[in-house]
N, C-alpha and C positions, 0 to 999 in steps of 0.2 A: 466727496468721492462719488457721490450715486450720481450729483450734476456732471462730473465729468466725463462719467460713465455712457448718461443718456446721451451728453453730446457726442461723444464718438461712436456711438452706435447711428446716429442722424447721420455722422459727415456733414458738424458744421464744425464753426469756427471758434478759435481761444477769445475770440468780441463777445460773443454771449452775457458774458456778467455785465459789459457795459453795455451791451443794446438793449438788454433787460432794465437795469437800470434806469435807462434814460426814457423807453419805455413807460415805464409806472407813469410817469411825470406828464403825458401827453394828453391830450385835449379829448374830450368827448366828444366834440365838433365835428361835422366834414371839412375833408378836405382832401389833398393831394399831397404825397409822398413819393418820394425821389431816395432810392434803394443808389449806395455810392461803393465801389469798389477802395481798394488800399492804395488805389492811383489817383483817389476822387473822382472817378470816372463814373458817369451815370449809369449805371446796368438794367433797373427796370424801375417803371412809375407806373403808380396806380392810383385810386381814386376811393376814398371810405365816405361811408355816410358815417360811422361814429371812430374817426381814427384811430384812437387807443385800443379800442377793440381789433379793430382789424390788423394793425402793425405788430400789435401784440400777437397776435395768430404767428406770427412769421418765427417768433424765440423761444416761445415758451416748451418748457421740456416735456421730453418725448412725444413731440408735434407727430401725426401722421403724415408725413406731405409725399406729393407725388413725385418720382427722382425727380423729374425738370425744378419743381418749386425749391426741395431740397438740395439742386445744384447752386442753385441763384442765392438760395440762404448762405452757403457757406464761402462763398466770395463778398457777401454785405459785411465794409469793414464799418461802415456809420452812415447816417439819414439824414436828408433836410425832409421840411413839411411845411407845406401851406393851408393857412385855415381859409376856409371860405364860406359863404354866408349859404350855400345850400346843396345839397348833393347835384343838383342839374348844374350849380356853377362849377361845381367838382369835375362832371364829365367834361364840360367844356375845357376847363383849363389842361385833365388829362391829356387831352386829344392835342390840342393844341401843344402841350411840352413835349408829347414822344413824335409829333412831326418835326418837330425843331431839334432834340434830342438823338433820335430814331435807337434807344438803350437795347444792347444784346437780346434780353431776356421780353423783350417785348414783342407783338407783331410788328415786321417789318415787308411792307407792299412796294416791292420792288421789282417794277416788269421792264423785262429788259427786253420783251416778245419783237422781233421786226413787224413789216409791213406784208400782205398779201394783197394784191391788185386783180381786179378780174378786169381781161385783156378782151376787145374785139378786135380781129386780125385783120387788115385793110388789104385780102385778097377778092377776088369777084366773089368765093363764097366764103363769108366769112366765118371764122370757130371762135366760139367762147372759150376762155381757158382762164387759167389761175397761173397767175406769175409772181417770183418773187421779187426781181425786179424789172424796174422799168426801161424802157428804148423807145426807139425813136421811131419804131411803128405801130402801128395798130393806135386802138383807141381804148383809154382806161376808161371806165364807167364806175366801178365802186374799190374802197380801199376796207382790206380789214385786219387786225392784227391778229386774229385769228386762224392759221391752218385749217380748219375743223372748220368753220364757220364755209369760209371763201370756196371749201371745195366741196360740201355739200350742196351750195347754193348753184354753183355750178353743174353740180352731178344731177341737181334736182331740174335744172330749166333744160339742159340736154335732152334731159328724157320726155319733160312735158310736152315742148314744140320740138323732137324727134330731131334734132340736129347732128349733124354725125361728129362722130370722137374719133376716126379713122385717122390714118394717115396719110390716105389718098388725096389728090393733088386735082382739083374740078377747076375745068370742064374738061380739064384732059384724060380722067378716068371714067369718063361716060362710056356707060355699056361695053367696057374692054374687059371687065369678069361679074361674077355673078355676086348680086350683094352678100352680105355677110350676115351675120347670127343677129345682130344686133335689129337688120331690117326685117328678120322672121317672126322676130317676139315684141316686135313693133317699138320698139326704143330708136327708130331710127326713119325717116320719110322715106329714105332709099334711094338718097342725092344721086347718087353712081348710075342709078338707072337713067337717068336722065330727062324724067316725066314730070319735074318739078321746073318751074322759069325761073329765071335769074330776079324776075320783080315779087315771085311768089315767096322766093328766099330768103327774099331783101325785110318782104313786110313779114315774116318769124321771126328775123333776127333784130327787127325791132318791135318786136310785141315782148320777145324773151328779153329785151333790156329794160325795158318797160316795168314788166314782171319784176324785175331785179332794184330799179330803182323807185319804181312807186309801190310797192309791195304788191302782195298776193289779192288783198281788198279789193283792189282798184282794178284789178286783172281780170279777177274774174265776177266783177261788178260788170265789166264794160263787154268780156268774152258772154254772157249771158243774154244782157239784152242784144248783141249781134246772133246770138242764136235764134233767141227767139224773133229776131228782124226775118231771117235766112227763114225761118220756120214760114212764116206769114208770106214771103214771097216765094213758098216754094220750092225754095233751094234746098234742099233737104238733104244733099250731101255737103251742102259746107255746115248746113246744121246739123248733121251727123260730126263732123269733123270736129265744130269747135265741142261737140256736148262730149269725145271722147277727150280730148283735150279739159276741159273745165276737171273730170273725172279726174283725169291725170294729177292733176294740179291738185286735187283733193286726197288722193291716196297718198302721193306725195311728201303732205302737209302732215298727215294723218301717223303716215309711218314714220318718219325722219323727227315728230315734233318740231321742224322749223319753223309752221303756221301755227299761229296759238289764236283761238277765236274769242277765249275767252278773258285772257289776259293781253291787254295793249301793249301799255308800256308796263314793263315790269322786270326787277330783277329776283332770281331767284338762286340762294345759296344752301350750299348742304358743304359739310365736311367729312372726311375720313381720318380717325385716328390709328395707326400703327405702332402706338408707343416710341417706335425713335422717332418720327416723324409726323407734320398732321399736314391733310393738303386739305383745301379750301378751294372749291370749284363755282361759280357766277357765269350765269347762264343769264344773258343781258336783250330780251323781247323789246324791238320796238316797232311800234303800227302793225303788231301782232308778228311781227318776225323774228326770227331767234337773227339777231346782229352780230352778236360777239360770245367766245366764251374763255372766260379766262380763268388759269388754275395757280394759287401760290402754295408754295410748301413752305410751312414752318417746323422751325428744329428745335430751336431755344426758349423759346414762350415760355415762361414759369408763371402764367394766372391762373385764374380757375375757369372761366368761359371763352373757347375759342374765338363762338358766335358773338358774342356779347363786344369783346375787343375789336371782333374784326370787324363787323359792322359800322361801327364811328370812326375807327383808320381806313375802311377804306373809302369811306364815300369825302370825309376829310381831303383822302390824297386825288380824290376825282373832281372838286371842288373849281379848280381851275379849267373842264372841260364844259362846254356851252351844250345847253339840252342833255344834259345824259345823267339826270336823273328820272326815275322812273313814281308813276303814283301812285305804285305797291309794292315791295318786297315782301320775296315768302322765304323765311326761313323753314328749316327741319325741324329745330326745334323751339319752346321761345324763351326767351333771353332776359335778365332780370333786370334789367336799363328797357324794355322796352318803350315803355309811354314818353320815358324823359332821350333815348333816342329819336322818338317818333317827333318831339319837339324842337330836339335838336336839326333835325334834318327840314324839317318845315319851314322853322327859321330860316334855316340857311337858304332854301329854294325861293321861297316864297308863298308855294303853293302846299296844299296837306301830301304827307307823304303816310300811308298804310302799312302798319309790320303785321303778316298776320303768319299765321305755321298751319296750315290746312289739314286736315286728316283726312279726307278721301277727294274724287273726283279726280279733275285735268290738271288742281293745283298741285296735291300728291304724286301726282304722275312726271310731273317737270321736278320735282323735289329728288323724286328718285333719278331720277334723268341728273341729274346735276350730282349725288352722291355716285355715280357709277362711274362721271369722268372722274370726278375725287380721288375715287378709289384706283379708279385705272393712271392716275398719275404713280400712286406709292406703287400698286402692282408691278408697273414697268423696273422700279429700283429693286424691288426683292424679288422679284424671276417668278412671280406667282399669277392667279388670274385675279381678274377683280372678283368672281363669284365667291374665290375660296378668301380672301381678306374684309371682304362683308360679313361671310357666315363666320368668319370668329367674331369680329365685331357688334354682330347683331347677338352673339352669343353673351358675350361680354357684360352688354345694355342690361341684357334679361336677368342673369344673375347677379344686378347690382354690383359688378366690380369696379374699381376706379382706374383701374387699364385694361388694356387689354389682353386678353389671354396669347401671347402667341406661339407660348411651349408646353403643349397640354402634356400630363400623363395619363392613361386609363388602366384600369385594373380588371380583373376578371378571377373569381375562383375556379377550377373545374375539378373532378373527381370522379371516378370509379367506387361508388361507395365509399369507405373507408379507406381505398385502396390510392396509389396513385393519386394521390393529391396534389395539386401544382397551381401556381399562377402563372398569368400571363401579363406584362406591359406593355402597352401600346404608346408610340409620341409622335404628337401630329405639332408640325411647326408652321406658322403662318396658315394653318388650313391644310396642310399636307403631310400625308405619313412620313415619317424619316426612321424610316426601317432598322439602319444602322446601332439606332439608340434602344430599340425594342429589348426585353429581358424577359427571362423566363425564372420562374423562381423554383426550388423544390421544397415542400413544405417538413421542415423539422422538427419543429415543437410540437405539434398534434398528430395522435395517435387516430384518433376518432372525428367523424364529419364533423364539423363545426364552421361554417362559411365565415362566421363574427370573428370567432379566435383566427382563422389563417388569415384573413386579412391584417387583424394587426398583425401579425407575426413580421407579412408579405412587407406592407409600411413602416414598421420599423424597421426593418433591415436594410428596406431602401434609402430612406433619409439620413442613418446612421453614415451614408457614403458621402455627404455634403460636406463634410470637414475632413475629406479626403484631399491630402498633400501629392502633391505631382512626384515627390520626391518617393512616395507609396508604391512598394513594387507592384501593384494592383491598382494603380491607379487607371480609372476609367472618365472621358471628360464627361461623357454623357450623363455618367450617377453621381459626378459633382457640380452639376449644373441644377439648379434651384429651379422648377417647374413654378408656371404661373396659376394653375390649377390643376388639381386631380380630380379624375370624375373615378366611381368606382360603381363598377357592375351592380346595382341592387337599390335599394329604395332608403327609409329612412333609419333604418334598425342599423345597416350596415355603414354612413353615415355618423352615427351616432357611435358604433363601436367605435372609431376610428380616430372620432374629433378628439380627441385627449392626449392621442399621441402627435399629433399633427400639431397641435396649442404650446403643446412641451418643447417638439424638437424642429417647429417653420412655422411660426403661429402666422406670417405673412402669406402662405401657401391657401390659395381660397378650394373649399372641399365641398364636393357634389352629389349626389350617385344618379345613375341613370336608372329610370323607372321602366319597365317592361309590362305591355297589357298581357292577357290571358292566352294572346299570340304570339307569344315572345316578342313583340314589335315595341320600339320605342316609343313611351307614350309620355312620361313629362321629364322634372328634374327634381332630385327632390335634395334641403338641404336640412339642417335640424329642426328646422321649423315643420312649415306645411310643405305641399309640391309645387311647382311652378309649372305652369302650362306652356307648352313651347309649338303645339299642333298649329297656333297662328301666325308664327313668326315661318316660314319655308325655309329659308336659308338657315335659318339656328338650327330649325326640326333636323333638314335635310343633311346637316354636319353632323348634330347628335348621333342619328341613328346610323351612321356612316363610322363613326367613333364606334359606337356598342357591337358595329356588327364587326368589324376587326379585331377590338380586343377578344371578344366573343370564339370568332374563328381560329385567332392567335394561341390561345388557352386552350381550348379543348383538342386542338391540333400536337398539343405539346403533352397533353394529358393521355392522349393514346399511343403516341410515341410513348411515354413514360410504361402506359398499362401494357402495353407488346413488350418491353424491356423483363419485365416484372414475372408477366405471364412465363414467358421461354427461361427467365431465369429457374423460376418456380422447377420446369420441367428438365431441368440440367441434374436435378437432384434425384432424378431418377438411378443416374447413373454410378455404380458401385463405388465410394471412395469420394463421392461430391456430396456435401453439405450445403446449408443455406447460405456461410460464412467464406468459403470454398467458391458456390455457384458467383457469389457476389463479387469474387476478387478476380473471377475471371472474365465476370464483362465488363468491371474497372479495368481492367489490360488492355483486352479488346474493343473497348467503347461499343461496338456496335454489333449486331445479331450477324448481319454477314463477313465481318471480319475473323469472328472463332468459325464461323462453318468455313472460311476459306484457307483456313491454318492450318498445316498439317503437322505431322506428330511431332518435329520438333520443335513449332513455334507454339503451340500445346503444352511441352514441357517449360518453356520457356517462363512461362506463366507463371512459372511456380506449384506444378504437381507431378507424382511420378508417373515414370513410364509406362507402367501397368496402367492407371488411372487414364493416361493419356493416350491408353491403345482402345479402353471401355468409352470413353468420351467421343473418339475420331469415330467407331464401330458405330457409338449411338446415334451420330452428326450426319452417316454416309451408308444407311443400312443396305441401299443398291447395292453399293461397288463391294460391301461383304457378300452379300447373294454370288454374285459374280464369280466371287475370288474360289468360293465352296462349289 
């Protein structure tokens, strides 16, 4: 019964006795394993260095897996496996079964990207442009599959040799208006004006293809010693010319990352997870120029390393392309196939290929560069930015969770002394408040301050709404929606009060508290243990303390609303015939402090007091218009 038990709380399948079974019986060995659906359909392969061990991970009860892994398990109706003489022949053979296979549950690198062409137009002044396709004019000079790539390169040599992006129509818009914006802040020679010759034009718009097809190296290797030629004979406005130009070309490089000085060939990957989704961004440097960059999104993956996988599927699938492997990759992070990757790939080229995962400098820099298109790919599906799906996810990294958080709730107590005691909810989704789901609590159980005891009280009563039926005339979606973690206003005391109830009744709910310096400001994260520092990470710091200052605001905004309620109630008892029990039934009627002062004597009565009471009430509510009446 308890197996049955555990299985249906997994969401896997009535196969378990037998894949257990069969299971026990399997090899110490490495090798490769081939996960089969109830149609015999391959669904995912993978690779063990001792297979019993790791096959066994996938049945054994009460597994902790991640949903995707725990999807995949519960469609494995039974297994083949191959032994092989060593885990490096393992990777290989993997690699080579899921390109032939290409199983659901596995990475699958499939770019369907067109083609982008940078175009020179065969009129007397020619423009650079970026075309999707091709005709029967002009002259193609580079092809990329890249949008991103094709039209920075072009936005970047525009600028450098000053070529215009106008609309205007030369020679026949010479000097017929005044140049444009572009020729004041010097992105532009100022063709219109017509001070430039038709051979002066000729040799930019072959220096800028130049540029484009022997890269930036070669460009301004050759733009430098013509400077310095121009310098020596004098010229010193062409050597002015090209030294603001080389400039250009530098800033250029500098700001956009398309010039990399220190990496040649190189590719460079990061990824972004969002829980439904993971994209995968390769940022592809060659002769120091960013060439290409390509982003895949994966859904179904059920392994355990993105990186790890994707790595040997994709240079597998690039395998058939001449040159375009590189003599470094830098991952984000590093990968636990690396060495026996690194040999795999060397083999396969010829020549050594380099895995390395950098922590500071230019390589850091392209790593982050490469996680932000990552991210800006999921961004685009969930209507968010990339800044706010990093800062959950670099939140996520910190506190050791194994997904990602992306339905936070936060907590706050606030109080009036003993008086007005209340909480406040805050929920941020994806990085963004979503106000709607926000709750205010009012505190029942305690008489006296106690921050420890309202929090539980606030916590319990909240997750009690989890096994709340739609069919509940109080059903709410937002309080039957299962939070990915809760942070709660306070440090480790508060924490600690809290984890017992959270173990009992979401022991899957990961739990926080947000730490505050001496200036109320967010200073770490603290969880039963010690604190965790978060002042290094900006984007996690910058979301935390964004979170504290909400719930923060949320709560004690609710807490004076409460103490104004409380206060004027208090003061209603002034009046002849009103008690505490009395004052309280009538701002339960009224709900709110201006609704009894707007009532007049018979929606007063109405209330439920008498008329006499309700002449002493109106007289005490409106003591001008008595003055008046006398």
């Amino acid at each position: 019964m308890e197996d049955k038990d555990a299985d249906k709380n997994l969401n896997l399948n009535p196969r378990l006795s037998y894949l257990r079974e069969k299971t026990a019986k399997l090899t110490d060995s490495p090798g490769v394993y081939l996960m089969k659906n109830q149609k015999q359909e391959i669904i995912y392969i993978g690779k063990a260095k001792n297979l019993h061990k790791r096959v066994s991970s996938y049945f054994r009860m009460n597994a902790e897996h991640l949903p995707k892994v725990k999807k995949m398990v519960s469609h494995v109706w039974d297994y083949d496996f191959i032994v092989t003489g060593s885990e490096y022949e393992a990777l290989l053979l993997e690699c080579s079964f899921i390109k032939q296979h290409q199983p659901k549950y596995n990475i699958l690198l499939k770019d369907d990207k067109g083609f982008y062409y940078i175009k020179v137009s065969d009129e007397a002044y020619p423009r650079i442009t970026v075309e999707k396709h091709k005709t029967e004019n002009g002259r193609y000079i580079a092809t990329h599959t890249s949008a991103f790539v094709a039209n920075t390169i072009v936005e970047e040599v525009n600028t450098i040799f000053q070529l215009p992006t106008c609309r205007k129509k030369f020679p026949q818009a010479f000097q017929k208006a005044r140049p444009c914006l572009n020729y004041h802040i010097r992105k532009c020679a100022g063709i219109c004006r017509g001070n430039l010759t038709k051979e002066d034009y000729q040799k930019r718009i072959a220096q800028a293809v130049e540029y484009i097809q022997k890269g930036s190296s070669f460009s301004l290797n050759r733009m430098q010693k013509e400077m310095q030629k121009a310098a020596e004979n004098l010229d010193f406005e062409k050597a002015a010319m090209l030294r603001d130009r080389i400039h250009a070309m530098q800033k250029a490089g500098s700001a956009q990352k398309i010039l990399n000085h220190h990496f040649k060939n190189v590719d460079v990957i990061a990824s972004a997870d969002n829980q439904d989704q993971i994209s995968v961004s390769v940022l592809i440097y060659r002769n120091g120029r960013l060439q290409d960059k390509l982003n895949f999104k994966i859904q179904e993956y059920a392994g355990d390393s993105v990186l790890n996988s994707f790595v040997a599927q994709f240079y597998q699938n690039r395998r058939k392309l001449e040159n375009d492997f590189p003599n470094i990759i830098l991952l984000e992070s590093s990968i636990a196939d690396q060495k026996m990757t690194e040999k795999m790939l060397s083999e396969q080229t010829g020549f050594k290929i380099k895995i390395i995962t950098p922590q500071k400098g230019s390589g850091l820099q392209l790593i982050q560069m490469a996680k932000n298109n990552a991210m800006e790919s999921i961004a685009i599906q969930e209507n968010r930015t990339s800044k706010e799906l990093l800062a959950v996810e670099a939140l996520g990294k910190i506190l050791g969770m194994s997904r990602v958080p992306k339905y936070i709730e936060a907590y706050d107590i606030s109080n009036f002394a003993s008086e007005s005691m209340v909480a406040g909810m805050v929920v941020f989704e994806n990085g963004r408040p979503l106000k709607k789901a926000y709750k205010r609590f009012r505190i029942k159980e305690q008489q006296h301050q106690n921050d420890y005891a309202c929090m539980q009280e606030v916590i319990k009563r909240r997750l009690s709404h989890l096994s709340d039926s739609e069919s509940d005339p109080d059903y709410d979606s937002y309080f039957a929606r299962k939070p990915d973690l809760i942070l709660l206003d306070g440090g480790k005391g508060h924490v600690h009060a809290v984890a017992g109830i959270i173990q009992k009744l979401a022991p899957d709910i990961a739990l926080f508290g947000m730490v505050k310096d001496k200036k109320h400001r967010t200073r770490a994260i603290a969880g039963n243990g010690n604190e965790i520092s978060i002042s290094g990470i900006q984007e996690a710091f910058q979301f935390v303390t964004r979170i504290q200052d909400e719930v923060h605001r949320y709560s004690v905004a609710y807490m004076h609303n409460v103490h104004k309620k409380n206060s004027f109630r208090s003061d209603l008892t002034q009046v002849a015939g009103i008690g505490q029990k009395r004052a309280q039934k009538l701002m339960l009627y009224f709900k709110t402090r201006d609704a009894l002062w707007n009532a007049d004597l018979q929606e007063l009565q109405k209330a439920g007091i008498s008329e006499k009471t309700a002449q002493a009430l109106y007289a005490y509510l409106h003591p001008a218009q008595q003055e008046g009446s006398n």
